[in-house]
ZADO-1210 file (C-alpha; in nm, 4 decimals, padded with zeros to 6 digits):
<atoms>
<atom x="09.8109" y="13.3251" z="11.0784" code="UNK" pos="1"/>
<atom x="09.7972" y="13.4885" z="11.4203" code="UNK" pos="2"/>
<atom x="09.4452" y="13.6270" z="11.5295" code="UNK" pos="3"/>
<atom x="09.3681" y="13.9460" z="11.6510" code="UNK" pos="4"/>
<atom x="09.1360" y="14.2329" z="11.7401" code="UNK" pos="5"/>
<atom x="09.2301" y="14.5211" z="11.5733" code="UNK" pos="6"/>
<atom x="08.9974" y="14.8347" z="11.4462" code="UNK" pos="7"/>
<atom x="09.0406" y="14.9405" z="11.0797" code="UNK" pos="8"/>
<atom x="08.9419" y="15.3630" z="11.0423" code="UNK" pos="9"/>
<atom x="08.8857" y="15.4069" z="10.6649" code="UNK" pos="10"/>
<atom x="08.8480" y="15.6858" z="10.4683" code="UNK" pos="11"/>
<atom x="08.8499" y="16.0657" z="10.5180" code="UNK" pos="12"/>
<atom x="08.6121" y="16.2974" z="10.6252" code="UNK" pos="13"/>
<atom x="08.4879" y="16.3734" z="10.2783" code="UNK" pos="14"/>
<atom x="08.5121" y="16.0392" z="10.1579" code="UNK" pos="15"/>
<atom x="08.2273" y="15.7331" z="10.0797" code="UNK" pos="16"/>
<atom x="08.2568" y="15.3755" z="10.1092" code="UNK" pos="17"/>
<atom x="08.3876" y="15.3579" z="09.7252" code="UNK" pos="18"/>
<atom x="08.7214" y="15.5186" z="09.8143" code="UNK" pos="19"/>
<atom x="08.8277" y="15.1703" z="10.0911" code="UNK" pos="20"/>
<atom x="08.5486" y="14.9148" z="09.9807" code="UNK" pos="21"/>
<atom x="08.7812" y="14.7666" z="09.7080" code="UNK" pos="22"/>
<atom x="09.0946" y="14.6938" z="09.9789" code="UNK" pos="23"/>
<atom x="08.9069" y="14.5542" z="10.2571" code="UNK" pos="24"/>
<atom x="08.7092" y="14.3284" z="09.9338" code="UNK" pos="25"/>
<atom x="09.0769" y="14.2299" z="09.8109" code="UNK" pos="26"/>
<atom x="09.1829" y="14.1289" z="10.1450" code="UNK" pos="27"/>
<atom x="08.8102" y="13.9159" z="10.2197" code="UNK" pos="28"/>
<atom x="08.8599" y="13.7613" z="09.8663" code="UNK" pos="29"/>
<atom x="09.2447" y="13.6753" z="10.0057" code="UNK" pos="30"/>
<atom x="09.0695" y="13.5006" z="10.2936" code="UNK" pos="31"/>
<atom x="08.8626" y="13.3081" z="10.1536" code="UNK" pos="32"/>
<atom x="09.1514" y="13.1859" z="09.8574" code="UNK" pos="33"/>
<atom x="09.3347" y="13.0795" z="10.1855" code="UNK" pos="34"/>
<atom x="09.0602" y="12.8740" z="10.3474" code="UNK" pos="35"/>
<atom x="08.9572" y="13.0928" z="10.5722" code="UNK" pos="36"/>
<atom x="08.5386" y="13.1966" z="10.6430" code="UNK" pos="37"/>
<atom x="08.4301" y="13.5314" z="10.6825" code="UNK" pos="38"/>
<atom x="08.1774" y="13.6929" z="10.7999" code="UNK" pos="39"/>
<atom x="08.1037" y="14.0170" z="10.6563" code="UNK" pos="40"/>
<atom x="07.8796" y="14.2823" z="10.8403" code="UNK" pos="41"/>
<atom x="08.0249" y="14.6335" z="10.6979" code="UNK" pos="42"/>
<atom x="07.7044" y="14.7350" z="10.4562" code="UNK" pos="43"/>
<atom x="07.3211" y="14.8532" z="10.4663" code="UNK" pos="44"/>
<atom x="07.2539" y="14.6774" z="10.1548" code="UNK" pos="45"/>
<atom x="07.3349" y="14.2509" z="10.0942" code="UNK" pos="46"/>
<atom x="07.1998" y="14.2948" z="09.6985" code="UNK" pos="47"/>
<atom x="07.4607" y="14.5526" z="09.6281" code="UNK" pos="48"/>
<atom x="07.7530" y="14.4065" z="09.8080" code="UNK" pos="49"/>
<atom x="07.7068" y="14.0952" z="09.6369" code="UNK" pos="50"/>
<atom x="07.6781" y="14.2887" z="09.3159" code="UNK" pos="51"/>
<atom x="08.0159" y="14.4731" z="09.3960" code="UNK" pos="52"/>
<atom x="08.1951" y="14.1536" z="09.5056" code="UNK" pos="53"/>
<atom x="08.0573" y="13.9773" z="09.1693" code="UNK" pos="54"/>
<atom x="08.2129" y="14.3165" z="08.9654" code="UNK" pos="55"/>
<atom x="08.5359" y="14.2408" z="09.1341" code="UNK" pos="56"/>
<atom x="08.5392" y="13.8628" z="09.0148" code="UNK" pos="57"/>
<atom x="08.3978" y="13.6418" z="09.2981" code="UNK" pos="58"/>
<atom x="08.1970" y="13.3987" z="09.2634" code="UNK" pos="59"/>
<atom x="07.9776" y="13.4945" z="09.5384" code="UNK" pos="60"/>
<atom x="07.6500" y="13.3018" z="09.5331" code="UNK" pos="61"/>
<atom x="07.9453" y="12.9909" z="09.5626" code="UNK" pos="62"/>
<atom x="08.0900" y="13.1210" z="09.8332" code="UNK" pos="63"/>
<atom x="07.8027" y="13.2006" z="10.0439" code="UNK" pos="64"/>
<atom x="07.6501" y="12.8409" z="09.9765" code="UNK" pos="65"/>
<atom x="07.9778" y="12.6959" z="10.0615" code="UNK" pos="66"/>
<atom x="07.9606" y="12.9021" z="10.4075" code="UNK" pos="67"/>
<atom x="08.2823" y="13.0889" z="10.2769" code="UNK" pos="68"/>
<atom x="08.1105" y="13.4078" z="10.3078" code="UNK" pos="69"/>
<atom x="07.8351" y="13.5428" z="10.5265" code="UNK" pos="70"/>
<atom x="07.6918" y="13.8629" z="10.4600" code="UNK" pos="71"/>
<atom x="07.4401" y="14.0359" z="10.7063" code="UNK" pos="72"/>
<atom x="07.3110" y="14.3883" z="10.6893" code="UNK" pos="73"/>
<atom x="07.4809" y="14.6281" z="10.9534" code="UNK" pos="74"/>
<atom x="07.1851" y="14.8042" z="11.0304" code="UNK" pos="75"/>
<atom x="06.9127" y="14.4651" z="11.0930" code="UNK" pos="76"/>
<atom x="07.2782" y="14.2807" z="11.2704" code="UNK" pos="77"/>
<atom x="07.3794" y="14.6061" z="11.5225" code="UNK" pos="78"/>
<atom x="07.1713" y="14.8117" z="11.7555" code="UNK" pos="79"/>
<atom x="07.2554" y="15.0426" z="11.9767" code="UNK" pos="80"/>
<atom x="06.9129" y="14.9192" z="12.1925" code="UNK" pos="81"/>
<atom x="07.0259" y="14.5559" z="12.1882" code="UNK" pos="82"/>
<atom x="07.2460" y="14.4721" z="12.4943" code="UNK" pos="83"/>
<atom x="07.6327" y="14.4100" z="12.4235" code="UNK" pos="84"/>
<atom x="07.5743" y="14.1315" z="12.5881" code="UNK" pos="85"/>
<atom x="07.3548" y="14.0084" z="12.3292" code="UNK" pos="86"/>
<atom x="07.5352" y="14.1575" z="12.0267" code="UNK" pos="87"/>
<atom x="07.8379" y="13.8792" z="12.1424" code="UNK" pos="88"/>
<atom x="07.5590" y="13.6406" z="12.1448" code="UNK" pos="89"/>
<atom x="07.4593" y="13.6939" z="11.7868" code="UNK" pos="90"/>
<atom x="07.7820" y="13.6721" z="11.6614" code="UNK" pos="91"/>
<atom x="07.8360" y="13.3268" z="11.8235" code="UNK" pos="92"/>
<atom x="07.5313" y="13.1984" z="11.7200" code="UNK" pos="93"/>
<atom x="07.6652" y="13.3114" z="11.3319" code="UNK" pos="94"/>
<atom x="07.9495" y="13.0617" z="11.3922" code="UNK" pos="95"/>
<atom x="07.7938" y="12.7743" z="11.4959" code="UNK" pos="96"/>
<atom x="07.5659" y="12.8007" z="11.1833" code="UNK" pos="97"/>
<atom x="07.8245" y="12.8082" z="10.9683" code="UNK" pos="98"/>
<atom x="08.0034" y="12.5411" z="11.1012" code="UNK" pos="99"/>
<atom x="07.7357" y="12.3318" z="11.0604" code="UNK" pos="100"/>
<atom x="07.6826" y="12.4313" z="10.7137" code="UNK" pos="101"/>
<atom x="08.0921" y="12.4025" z="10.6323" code="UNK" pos="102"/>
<atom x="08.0630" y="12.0080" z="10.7477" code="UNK" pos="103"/>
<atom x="08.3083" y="11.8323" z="10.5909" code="UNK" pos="104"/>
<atom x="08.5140" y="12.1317" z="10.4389" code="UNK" pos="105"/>
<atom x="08.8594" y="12.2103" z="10.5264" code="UNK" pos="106"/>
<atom x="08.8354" y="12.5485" z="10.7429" code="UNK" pos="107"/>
<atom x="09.1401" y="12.7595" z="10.8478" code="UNK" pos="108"/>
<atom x="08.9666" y="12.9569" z="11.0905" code="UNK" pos="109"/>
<atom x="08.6723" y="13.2372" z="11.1248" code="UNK" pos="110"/>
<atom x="08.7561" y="13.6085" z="10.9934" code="UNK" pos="111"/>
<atom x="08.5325" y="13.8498" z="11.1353" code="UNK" pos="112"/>
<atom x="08.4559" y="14.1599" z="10.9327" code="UNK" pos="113"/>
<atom x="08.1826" y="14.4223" z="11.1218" code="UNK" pos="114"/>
<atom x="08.1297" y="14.7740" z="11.0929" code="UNK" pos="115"/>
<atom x="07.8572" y="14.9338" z="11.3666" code="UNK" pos="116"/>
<atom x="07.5476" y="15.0900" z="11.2336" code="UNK" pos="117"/>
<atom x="07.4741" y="15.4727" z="11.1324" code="UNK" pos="118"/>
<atom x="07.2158" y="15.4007" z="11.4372" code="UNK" pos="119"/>
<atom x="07.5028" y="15.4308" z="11.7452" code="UNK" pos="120"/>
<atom x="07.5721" y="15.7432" z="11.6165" code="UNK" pos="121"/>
<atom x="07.2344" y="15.9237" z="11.6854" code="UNK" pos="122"/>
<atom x="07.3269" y="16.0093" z="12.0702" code="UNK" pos="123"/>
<atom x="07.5563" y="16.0650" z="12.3096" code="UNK" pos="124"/>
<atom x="07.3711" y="15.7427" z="12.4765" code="UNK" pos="125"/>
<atom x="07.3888" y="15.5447" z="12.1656" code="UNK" pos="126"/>
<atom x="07.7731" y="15.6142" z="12.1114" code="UNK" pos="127"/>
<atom x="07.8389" y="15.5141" z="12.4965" code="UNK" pos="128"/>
<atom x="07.7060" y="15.2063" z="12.4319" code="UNK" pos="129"/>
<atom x="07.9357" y="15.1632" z="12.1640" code="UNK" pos="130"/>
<atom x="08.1930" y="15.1648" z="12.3518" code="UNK" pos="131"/>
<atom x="08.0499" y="14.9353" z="12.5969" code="UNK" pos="132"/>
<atom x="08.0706" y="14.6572" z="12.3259" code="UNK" pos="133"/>
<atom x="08.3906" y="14.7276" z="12.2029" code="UNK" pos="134"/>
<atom x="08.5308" y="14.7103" z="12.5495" code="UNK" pos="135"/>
<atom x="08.3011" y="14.3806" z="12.6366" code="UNK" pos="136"/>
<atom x="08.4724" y="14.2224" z="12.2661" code="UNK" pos="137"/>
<atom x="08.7658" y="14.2715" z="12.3789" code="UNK" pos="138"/>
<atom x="08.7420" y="14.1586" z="12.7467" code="UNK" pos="139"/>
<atom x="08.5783" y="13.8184" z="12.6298" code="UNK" pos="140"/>
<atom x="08.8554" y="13.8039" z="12.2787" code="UNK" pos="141"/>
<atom x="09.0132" y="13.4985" z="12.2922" code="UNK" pos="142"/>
<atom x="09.2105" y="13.5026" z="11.9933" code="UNK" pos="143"/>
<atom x="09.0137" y="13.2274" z="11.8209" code="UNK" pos="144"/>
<atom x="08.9071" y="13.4501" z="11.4941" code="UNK" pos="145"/>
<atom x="08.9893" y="13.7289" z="11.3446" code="UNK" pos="146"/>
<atom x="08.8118" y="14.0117" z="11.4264" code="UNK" pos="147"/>
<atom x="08.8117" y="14.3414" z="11.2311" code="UNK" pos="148"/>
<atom x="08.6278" y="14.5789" z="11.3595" code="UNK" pos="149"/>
<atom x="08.5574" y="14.8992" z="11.0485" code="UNK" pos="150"/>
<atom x="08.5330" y="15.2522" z="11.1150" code="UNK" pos="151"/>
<atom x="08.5593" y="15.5592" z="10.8688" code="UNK" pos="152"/>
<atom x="08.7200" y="15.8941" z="10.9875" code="UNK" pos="153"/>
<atom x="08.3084" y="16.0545" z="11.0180" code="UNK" pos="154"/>
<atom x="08.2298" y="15.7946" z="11.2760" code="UNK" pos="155"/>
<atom x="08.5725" y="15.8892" z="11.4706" code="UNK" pos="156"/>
<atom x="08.5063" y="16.2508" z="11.4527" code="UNK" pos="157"/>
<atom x="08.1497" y="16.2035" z="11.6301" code="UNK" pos="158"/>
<atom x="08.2987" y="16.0641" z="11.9386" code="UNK" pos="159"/>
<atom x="08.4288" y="16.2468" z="12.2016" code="UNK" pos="160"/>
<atom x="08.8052" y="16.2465" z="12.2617" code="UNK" pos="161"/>
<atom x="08.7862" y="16.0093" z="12.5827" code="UNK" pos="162"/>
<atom x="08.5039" y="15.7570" z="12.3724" code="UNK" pos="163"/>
<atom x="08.7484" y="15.7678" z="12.0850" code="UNK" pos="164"/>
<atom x="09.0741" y="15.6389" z="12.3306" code="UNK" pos="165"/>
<atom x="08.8374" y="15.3859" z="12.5397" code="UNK" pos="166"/>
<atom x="08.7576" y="15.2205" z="12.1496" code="UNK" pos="167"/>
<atom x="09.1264" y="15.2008" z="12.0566" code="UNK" pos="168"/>
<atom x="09.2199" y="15.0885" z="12.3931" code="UNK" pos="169"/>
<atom x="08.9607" y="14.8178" z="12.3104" code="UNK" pos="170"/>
<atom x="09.1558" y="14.7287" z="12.0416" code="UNK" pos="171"/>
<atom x="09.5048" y="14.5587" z="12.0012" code="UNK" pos="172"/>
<atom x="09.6305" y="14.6889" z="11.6957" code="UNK" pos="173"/>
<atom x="09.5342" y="14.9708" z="11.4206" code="UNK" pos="174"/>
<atom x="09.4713" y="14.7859" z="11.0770" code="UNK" pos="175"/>
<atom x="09.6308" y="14.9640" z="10.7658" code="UNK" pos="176"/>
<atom x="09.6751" y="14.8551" z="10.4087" code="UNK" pos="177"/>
<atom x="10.0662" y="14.6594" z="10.4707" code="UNK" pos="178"/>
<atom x="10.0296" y="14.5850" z="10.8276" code="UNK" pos="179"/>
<atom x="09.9088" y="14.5959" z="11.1999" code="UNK" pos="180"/>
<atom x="10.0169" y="14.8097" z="11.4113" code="UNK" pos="181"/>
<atom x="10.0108" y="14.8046" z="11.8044" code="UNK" pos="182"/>
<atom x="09.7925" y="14.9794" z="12.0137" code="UNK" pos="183"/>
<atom x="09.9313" y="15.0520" z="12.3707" code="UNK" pos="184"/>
<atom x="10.0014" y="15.3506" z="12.5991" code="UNK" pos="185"/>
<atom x="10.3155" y="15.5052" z="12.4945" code="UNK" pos="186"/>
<atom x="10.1555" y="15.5249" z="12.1141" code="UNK" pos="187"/>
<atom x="09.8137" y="15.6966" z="12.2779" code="UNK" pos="188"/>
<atom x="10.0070" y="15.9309" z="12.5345" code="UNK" pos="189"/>
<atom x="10.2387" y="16.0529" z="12.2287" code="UNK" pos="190"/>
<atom x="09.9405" y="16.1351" z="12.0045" code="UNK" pos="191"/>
<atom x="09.7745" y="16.3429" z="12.3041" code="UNK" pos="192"/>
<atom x="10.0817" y="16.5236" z="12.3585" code="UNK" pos="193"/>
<atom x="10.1545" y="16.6050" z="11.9628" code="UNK" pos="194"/>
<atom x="09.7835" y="16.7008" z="11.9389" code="UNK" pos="195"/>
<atom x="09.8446" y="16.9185" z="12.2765" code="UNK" pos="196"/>
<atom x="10.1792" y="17.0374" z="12.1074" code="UNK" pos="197"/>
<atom x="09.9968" y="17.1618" z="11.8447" code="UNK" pos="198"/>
<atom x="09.7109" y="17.3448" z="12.0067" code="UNK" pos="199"/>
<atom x="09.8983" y="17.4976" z="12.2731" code="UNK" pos="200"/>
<atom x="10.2748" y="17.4654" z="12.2091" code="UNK" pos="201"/>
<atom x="10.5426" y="17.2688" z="12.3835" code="UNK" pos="202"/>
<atom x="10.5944" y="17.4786" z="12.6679" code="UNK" pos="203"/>
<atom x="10.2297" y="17.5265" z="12.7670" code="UNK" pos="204"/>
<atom x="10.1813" y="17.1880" z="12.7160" code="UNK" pos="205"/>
<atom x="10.4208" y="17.0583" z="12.9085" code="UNK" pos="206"/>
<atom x="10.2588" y="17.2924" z="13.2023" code="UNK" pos="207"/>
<atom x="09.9154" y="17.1272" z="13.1544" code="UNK" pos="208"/>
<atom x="10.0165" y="16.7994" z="13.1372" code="UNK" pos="209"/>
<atom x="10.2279" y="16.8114" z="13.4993" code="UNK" pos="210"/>
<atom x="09.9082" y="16.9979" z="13.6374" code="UNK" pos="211"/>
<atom x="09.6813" y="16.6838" z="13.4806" code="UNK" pos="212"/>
<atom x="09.9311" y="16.4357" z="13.5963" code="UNK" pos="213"/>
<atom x="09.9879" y="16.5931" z="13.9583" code="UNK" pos="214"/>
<atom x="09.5985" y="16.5777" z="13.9651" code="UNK" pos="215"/>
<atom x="09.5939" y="16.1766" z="13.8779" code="UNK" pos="216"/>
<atom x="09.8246" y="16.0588" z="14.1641" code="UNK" pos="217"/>
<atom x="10.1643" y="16.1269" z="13.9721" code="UNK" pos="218"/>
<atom x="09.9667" y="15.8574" z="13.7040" code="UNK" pos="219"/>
<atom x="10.1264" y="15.9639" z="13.3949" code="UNK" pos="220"/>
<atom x="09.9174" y="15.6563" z="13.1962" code="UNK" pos="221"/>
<atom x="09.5508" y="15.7546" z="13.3509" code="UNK" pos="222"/>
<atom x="09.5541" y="16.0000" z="13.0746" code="UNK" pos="223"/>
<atom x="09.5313" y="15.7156" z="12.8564" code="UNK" pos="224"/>
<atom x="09.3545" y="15.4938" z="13.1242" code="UNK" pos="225"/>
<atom x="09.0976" y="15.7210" z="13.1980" code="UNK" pos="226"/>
<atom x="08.9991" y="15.9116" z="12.9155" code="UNK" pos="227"/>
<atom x="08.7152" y="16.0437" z="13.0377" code="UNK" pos="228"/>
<atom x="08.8602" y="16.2008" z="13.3505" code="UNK" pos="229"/>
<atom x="09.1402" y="16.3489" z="13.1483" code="UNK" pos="230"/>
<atom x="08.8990" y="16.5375" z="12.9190" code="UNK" pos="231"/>
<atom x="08.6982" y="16.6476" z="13.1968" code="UNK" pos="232"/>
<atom x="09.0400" y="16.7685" z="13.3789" code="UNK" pos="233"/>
<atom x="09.1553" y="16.9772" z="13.0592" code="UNK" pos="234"/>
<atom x="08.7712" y="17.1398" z="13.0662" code="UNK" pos="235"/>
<atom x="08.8517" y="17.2393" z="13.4019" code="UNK" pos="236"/>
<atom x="09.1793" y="17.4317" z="13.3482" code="UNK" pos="237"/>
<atom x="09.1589" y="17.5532" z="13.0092" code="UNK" pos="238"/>
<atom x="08.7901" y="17.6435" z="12.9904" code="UNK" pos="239"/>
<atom x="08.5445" y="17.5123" z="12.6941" code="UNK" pos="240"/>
<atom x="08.6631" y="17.7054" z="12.4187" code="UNK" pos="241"/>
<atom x="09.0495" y="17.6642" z="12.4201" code="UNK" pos="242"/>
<atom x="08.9374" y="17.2863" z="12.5451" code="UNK" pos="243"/>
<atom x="08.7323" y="17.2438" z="12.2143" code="UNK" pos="244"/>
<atom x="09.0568" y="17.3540" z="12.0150" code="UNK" pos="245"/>
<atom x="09.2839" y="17.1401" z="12.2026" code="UNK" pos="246"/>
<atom x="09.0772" y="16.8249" z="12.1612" code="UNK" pos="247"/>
<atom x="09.0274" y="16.8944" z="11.8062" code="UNK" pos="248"/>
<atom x="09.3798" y="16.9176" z="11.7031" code="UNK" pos="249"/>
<atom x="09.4232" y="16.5484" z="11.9101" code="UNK" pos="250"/>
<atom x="09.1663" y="16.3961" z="11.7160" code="UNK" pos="251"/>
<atom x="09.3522" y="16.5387" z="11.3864" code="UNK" pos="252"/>
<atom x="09.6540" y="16.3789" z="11.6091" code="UNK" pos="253"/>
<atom x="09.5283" y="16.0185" z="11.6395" code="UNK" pos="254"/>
<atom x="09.2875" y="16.0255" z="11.3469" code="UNK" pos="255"/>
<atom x="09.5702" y="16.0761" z="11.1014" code="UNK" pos="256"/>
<atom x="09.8201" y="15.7781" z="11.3010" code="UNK" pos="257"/>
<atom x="09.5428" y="15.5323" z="11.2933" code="UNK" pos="258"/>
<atom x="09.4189" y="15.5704" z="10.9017" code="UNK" pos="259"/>
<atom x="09.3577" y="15.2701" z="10.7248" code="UNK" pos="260"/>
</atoms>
């Protein structure tokens, strides 16, 4: 199995943790069949995700004995006050504790399962420093584990457009329910432009995009490279309003290309 760092965005808008909790159980219950330890950090509450993995036929109080599966409570585990820095820490610290309790045992490798908590969503502050893990995960990745990194559509939605690029250019691929699927450039620049398309029609579209482009150097990929700067650029020649509409319809864009 080849290791990667993808991000998994489950869900819809309307939707709770029962409508995706069942596939990403399947696929940790998979793992584990095949040798492999996870770590699971995607819940508030350790009694009733033990309770929901025993309803779907683990054994769990096994498994987590066994060092098969870890579960820690997203909201004690992530913080957006605790440095990135230390968040990586954490998670290392995990490993080496249950490699020491898996002496002995045959282990295919680490999966690990996180989803951040409800409490880097608060502020703009909080959601910055979001991102400022993601991008420190992947800058230190490795490919030594696993790592699956779970969203749902609401967390998306509360990011701003050039956040919601920086996290999937964090990431390598887009998890859905038969495969990965690459993250890069081209896949970003032709959501922006559909979502653009959409908003403001082809021909307008291509108009504001040579304007943005002319304005980055000729740069066509610092739309996707800098985010940020490309939101603030559209701000500047549309105006807030049409802006708002415009970065709505990408998020609709890349929201519905990247759904679990």
């Amino acid at each position: 199995m080849g290791h990667s760092h993808s991000i998994y965005v489950l869900g819809s808008r309307e939707s709770t943790a029962t409508h995706w909790r069942a596939d990403i159980y399947d696929r940790i219950m998979n793992y584990i069949a095949n040798g492999y330890f996870v770590v699971y950090i995607g819940e508030e509450d350790e009694s009733a995700t033990k309770e929901h993995f025993s309803r779907m036929g683990m054994s769990v109080e096994e498994n987590i004995q066994s060092g098969s599966l870890t579960i820690v409570n997203r909201d004690v585990f992530y913080s957006p006050f605790v440095p990135p820095t230390t968040l990586m820490q954490q998670w290392n610290k995990l490993f080496v504790s249950i490699r020491k309790k898996a002496s002995g045992q045959i282990m295919k490798g680490f999966i690990a399962i996180g989803m951040p908590a409800d409490s880097f969503f608060i502020s703009a502050l909080d959601r910055q420093q979001l991102v400022r893990y993601e991008s420190l995960v992947a800058e230190k990745y490795d490919g030594g584990i696993e790592a699956m990194c779970l969203y749902d559509v609401g967390m998306i939605y509360q990011l701003q457009l050039g956040q919601i690029i920086s996290l999937l250019n964090a990431h390598q691929n887009t998890g859905h329910k038969r495969r990965l699927k690459q993250w890069n450039n081209e896949r970003a620049h032709a959501l922006i432009r559909q979502g653009l398309d959409a908003a403001l029609g082809s021909n307008v579209t291509e108009m504001v995009l040579s304007f943005i482009v002319r304005d980055f150097g000729g740069d066509e990929q610092a739309v996707v490279t800098q985010p940020d700067q490309f939101e603030k650029k559209l701000q500047i020649l549309l105006g807030p309003r049409a802006t708002d509409v415009v970065i709505d319809n990408i998020k609709k864009e890349i929201s519905k290309d990247i759904a679990f």
